[in-house]
C-alpha positions as CSV (number, residue, x, y, z in Angstrom):
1,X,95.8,-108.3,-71.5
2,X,93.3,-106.1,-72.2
3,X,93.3,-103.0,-74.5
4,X,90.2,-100.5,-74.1
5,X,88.7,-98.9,-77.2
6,X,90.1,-95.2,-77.1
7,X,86.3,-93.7,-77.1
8,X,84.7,-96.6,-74.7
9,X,82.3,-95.3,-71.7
10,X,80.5,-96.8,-69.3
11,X,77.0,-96.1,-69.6
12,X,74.2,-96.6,-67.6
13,X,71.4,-98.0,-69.0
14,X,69.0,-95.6,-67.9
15,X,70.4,-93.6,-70.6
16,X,69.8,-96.0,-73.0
17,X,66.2,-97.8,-73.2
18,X,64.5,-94.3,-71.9
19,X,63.4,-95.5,-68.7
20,X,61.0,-94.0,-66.7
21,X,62.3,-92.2,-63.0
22,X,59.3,-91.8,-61.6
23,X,59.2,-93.9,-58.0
24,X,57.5,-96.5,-56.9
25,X,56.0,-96.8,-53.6
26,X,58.4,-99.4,-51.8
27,X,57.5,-101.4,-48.9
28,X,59.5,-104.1,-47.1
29,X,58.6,-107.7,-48.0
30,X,55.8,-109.2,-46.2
31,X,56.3,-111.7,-43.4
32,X,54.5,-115.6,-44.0
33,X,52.8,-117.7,-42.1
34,X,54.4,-120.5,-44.2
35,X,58.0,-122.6,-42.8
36,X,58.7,-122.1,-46.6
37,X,58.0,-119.5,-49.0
38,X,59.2,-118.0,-52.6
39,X,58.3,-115.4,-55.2
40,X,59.7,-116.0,-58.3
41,X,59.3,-113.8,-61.6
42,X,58.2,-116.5,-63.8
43,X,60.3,-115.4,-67.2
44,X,63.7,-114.6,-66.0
45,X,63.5,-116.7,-62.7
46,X,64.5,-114.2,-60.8
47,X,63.9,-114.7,-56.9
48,X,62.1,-111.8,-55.4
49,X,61.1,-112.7,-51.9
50,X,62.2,-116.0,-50.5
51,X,62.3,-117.8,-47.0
52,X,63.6,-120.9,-46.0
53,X,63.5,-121.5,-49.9
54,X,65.9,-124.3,-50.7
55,X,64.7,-126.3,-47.1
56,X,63.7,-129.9,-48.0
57,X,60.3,-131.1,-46.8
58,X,56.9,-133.1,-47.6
59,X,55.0,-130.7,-49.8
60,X,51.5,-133.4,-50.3
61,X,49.6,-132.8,-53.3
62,X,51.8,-130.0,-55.6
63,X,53.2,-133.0,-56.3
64,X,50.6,-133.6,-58.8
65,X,52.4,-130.5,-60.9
66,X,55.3,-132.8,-62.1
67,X,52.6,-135.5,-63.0
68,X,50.6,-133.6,-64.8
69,X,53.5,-132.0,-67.0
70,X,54.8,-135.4,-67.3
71,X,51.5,-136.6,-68.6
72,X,51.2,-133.6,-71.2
73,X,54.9,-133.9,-72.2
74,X,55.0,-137.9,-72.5
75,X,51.3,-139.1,-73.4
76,X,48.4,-138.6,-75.7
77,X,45.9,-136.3,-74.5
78,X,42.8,-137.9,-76.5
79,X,44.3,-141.5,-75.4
80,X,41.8,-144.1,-73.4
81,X,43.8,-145.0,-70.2
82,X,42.0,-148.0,-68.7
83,X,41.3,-147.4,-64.6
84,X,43.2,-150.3,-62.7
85,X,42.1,-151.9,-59.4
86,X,45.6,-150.0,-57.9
87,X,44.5,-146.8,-59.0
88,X,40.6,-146.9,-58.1
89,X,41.4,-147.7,-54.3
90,X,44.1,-145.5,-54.1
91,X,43.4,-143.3,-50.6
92,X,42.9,-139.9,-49.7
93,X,41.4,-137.3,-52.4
94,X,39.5,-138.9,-55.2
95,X,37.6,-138.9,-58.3
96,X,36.0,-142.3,-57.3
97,X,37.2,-143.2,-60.4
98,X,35.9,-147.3,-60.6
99,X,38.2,-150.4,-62.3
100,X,37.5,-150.7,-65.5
101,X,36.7,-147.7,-66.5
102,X,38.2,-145.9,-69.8
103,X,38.8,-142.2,-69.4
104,X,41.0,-140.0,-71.7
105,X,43.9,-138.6,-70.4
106,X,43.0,-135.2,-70.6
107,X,40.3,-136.0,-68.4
108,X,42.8,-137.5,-66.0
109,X,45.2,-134.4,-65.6
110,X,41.8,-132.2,-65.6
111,X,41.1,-134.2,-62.5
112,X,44.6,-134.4,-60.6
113,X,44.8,-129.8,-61.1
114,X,41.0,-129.3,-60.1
115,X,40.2,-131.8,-57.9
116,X,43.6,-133.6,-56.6
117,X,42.6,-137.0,-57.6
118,X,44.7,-139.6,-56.6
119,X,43.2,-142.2,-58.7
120,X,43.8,-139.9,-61.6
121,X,47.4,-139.9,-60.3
122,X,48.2,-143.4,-60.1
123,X,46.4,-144.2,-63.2
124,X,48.5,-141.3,-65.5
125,X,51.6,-142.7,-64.0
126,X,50.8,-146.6,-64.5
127,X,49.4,-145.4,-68.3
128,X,52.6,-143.3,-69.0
129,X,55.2,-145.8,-67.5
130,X,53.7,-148.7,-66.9
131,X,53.9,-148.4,-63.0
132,X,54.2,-146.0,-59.9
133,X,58.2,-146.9,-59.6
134,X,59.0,-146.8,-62.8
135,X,56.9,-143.3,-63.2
136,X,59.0,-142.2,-59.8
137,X,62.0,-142.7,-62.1
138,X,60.9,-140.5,-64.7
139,X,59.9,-137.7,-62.3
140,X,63.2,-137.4,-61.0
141,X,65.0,-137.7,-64.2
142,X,62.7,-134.5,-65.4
143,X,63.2,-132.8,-61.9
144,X,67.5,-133.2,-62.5
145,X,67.0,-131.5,-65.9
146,X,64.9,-129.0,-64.3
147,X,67.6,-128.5,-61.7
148,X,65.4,-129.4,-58.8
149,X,68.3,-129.7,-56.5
150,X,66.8,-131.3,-53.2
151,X,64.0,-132.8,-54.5
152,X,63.1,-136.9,-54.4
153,X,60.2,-138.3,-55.4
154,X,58.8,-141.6,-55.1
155,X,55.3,-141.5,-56.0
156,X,52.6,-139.0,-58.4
157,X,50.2,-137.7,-56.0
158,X,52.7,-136.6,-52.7
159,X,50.6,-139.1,-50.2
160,X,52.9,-139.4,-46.9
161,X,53.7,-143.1,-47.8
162,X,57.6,-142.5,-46.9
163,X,60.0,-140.1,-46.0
164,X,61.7,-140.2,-49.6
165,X,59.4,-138.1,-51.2
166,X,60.2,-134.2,-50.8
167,X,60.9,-131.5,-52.6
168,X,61.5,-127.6,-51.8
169,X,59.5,-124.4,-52.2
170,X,62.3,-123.2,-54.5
171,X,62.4,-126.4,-56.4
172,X,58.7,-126.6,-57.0
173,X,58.9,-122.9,-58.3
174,X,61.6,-123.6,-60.7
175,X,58.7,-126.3,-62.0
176,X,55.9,-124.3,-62.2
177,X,58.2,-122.0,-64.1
178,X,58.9,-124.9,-66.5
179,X,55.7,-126.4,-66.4
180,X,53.7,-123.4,-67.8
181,X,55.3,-122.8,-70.8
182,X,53.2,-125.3,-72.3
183,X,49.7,-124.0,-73.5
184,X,48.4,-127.4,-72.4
185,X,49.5,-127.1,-68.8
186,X,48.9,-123.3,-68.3
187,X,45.3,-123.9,-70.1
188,X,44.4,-126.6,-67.4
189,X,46.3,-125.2,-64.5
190,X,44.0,-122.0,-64.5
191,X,40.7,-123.4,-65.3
192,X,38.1,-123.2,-63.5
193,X,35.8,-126.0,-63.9
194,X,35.9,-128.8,-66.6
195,X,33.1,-131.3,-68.0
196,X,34.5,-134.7,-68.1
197,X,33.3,-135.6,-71.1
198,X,34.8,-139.2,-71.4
199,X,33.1,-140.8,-68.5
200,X,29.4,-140.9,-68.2
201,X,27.8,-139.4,-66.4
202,X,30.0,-136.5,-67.3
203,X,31.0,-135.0,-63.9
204,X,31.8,-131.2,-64.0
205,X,34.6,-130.2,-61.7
206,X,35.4,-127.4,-60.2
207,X,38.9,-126.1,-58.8
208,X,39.8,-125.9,-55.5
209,X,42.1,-123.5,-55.7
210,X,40.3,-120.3,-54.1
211,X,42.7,-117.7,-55.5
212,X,42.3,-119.3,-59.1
213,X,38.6,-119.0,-58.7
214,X,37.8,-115.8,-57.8
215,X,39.1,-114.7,-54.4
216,X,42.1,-112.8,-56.6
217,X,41.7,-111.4,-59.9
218,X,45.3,-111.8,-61.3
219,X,45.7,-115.7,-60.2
220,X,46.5,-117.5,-63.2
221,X,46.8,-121.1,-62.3
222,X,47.5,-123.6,-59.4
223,X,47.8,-126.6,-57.0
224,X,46.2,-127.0,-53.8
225,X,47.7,-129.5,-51.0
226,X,47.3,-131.1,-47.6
227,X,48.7,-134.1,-45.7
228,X,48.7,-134.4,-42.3
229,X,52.7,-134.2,-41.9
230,X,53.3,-131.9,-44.9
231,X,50.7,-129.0,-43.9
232,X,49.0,-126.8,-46.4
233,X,51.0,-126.2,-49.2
234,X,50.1,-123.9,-52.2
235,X,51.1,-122.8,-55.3
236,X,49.6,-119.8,-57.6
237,X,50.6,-118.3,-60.4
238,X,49.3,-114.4,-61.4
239,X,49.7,-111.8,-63.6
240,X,49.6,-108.5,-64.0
241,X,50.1,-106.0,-67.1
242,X,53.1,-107.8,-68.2
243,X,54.8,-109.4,-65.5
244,X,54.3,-113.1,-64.5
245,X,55.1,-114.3,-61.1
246,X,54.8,-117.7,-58.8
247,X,54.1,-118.2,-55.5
248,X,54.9,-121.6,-53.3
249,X,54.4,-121.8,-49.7
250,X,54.9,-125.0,-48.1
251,X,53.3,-125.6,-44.6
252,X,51.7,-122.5,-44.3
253,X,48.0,-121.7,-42.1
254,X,47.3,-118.6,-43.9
255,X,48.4,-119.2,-47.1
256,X,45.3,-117.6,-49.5
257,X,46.6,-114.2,-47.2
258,X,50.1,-115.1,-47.7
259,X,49.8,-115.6,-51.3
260,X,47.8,-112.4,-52.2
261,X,49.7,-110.5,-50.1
262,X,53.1,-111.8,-51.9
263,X,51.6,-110.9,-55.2
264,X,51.1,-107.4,-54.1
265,X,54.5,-107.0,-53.0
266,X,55.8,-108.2,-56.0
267,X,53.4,-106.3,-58.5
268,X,54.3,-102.8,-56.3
269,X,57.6,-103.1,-56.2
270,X,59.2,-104.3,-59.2
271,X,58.0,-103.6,-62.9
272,X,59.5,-105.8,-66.0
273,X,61.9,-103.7,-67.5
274,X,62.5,-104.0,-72.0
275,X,66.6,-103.6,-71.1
276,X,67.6,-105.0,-74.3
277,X,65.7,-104.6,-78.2
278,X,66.4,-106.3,-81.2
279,X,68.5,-103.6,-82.7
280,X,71.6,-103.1,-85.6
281,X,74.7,-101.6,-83.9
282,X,76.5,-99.4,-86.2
283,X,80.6,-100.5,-86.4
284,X,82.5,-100.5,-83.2
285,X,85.8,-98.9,-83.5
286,X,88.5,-100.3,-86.0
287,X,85.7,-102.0,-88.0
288,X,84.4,-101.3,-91.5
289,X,81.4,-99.1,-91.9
290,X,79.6,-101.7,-93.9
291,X,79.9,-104.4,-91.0
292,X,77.4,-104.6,-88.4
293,X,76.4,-106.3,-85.1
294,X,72.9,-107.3,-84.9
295,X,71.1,-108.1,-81.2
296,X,68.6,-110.5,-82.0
297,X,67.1,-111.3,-79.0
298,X,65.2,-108.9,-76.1
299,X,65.8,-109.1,-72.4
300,X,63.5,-108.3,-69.9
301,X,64.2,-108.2,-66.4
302,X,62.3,-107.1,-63.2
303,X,63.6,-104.5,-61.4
304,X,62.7,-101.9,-58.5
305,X,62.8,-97.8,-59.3
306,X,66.0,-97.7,-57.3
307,X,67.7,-100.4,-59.0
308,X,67.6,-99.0,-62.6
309,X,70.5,-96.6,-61.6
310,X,72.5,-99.5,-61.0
311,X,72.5,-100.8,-64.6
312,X,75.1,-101.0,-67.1
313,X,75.8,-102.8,-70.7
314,X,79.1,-103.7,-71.9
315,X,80.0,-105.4,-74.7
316,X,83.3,-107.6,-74.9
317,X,85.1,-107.4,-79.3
318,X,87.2,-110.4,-79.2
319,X,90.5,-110.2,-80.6
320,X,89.3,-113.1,-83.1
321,X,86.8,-112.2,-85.7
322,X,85.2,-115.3,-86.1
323,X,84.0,-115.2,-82.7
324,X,81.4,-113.0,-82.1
325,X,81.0,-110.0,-79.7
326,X,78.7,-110.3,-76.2
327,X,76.9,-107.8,-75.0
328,X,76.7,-108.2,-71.0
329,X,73.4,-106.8,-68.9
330,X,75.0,-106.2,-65.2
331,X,73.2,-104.8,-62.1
332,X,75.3,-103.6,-59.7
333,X,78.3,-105.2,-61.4
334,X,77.0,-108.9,-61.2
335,X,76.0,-110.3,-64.9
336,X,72.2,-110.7,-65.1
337,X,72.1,-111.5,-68.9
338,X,74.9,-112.0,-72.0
339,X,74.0,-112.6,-75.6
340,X,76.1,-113.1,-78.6
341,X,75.8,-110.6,-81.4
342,X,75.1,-111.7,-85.2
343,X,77.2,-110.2,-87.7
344,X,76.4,-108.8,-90.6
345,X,77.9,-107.0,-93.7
346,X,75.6,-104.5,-95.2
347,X,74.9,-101.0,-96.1
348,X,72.0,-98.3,-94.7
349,X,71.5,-96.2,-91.4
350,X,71.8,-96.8,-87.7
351,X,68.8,-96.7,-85.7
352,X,68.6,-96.0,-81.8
353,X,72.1,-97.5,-81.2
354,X,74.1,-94.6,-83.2
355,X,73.1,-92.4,-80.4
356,X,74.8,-94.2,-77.6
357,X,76.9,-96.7,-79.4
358,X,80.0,-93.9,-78.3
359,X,78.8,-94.2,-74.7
360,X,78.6,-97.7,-74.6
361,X,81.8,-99.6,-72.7
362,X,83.6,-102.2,-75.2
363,X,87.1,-103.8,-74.4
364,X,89.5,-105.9,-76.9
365,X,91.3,-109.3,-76.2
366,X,94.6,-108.7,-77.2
């Protein structure tokens, strides 16, 4: 049963983090040319225009995102991978890499974001597992503890070799998302040309990525594709002030447009919102005046001007004191965030907190 603390509100959380009211300009989502399409807000995930998201199909070279994060997370970037005959014939896209040849590793991913190779791919997944199956394997371990839910691969550069190898847009943004926490990958994924200095000549490449070079000035990073039966696929990441969002679109014939104009929509309609700040909480009711809650973590979420009205945090005191309280983030009653609180015994002030704290809805397990 539950007991409610005598002085416990509701509050809206409007009231608490000082937000802004003034509007933003809304505008309904654009249409795509693409079959799929997805924009994701890269920190929290959250899914802010999607179509046809979760459909499974070819998606060609964004394939080569997995490899390269597999690379990056499993081998050693200043490592000589020697070029095998497999990987110097391998078709379609190319660095014309030749058998024989030693180049590092970190030339090889260079080459499979800029310029697609598919030598480059076959030769990272033969160098970090010995061969293309046993690479496959490894993929789709890494895409299960992603959570890539319809996604199969069976090869690192997306070629249309079978009908076992697909994937989703909102799978491959949930990897992008993954992928670019590491400096490594984010560095690579939004350069614009790179000197290959391990192979001589040293080749300098340059992206093919049109957004990431120029034709939008927020693009962060991202992977071209093509195959005849997969289409134009595309993914982009971009920023702007301090929000971080992705872009896939799989079989899409204006997807530079589509992407750009995605972005836009996303930028203009939602801002990321501070909700939570590392704060003390002064004693809920019933506890000593020397005990204290600390929030040791922030949450930021995106959020449209109308949807900040629809806030609330509550927190949850549990009827044993060794477990900790939660605070829950909702918007429009559906949990968006919880966190544990720290406690602490100690003397001194309150700070922003023991101006709402009296506002804020708590309830006790009994």
């Amino acid at each position: 049963m539950v007991k409610r603390v005598k002085h416990a509100l509701k509050v809206v959380l409007i009231l608490m983090i000082g937000f802004s009211c003034t509007s933003i300009n809304a505008f309904a989502a654009p249409s795509t040319s693409a079959d799929q399409a997805i924009l994701m807000e890269a920190e929290s995930g959250r899914i802010l225009y999607e179509n046809n998201s979760h459909q499974e199909q070819k998606i060609a070279s964004i394939t080569k995102i997995m490899t390269a994060h597999l690379a990056i997370q499993h081998g050693d970037l200043d490592e000589l991978v020697k070029i095998s005959p497999d990987a110097s014939v391998t078709e379609g896209s190319s660095l014309y890499l030749k058998a024989g040849q030693k180049v590092s590793l970190l030339d090889l991913v260079y080459g499979l974001l800029l310029r697609s190779g598919n030598d480059s791919a076959v030769a990272i997944a033969e160098h970090v597992s010995g061969s293309v199956d046993d690479f496959a394997k490894l993929m789709n371990k890494e895409a299960k503890r992603i959570g890539m839910k319809n996604t199969h691969f069976t090869n690192p550069h997306g070629l249309d070799l079978d009908n076992e190898h697909y994937s989703s847009a909102f799978d491959m943004a949930l990897l992008t998302q993954e992928a670019i926490k590491d400096k490594t990958f984010a560095e690579i994924f939004g350069t614009t040309s790179h000197r290959a200095t391990s192979l001589a000549p040293s080749p300098t490449w340059s992206n093919k990525h049109r957004l990431v070079t120029g034709m939008y000035p927020h693009a962060t990073g991202g992977k071209t594709g093509f195959t005849r039966l997969a289409g134009r696929t595309l993914v982009t990441t971009a920023k702007r002030d301090d929000m971080s969002l992705i872009v896939v679109t799989i079989r899409a014939s204006s997807d530079w447009n589509d992407h750009m104009n995605l972005f836009e929509y996303g930028f203009s309609h939602y801002k990321n919102e501070q909700i939570l700040h590392p704060d003390i909480l002064p004693p809920f009711p019933g506890q000593s005046e020397n005990e204290f809650y600390t929030l040791t973590e922030p949450f930021s979420y995106p959020l449209t001007s109308e949807e900040k009205s629809k806030l609330t945090i509550e927190g949850k005191i549990p009827f044993n004191r060794n477990t900790p309280p939660i605070v829950y983030v909702k918007l429009d009653e559906e949990i968006i965030h919880k966190q544990e609180l720290v406690r602490e015994v100690r003397s001194g002030g309150f700070t922003l907190w023991n101006r709402i704290v009296d506002k804020l809805k708590f309830w006790q397990d009994e």
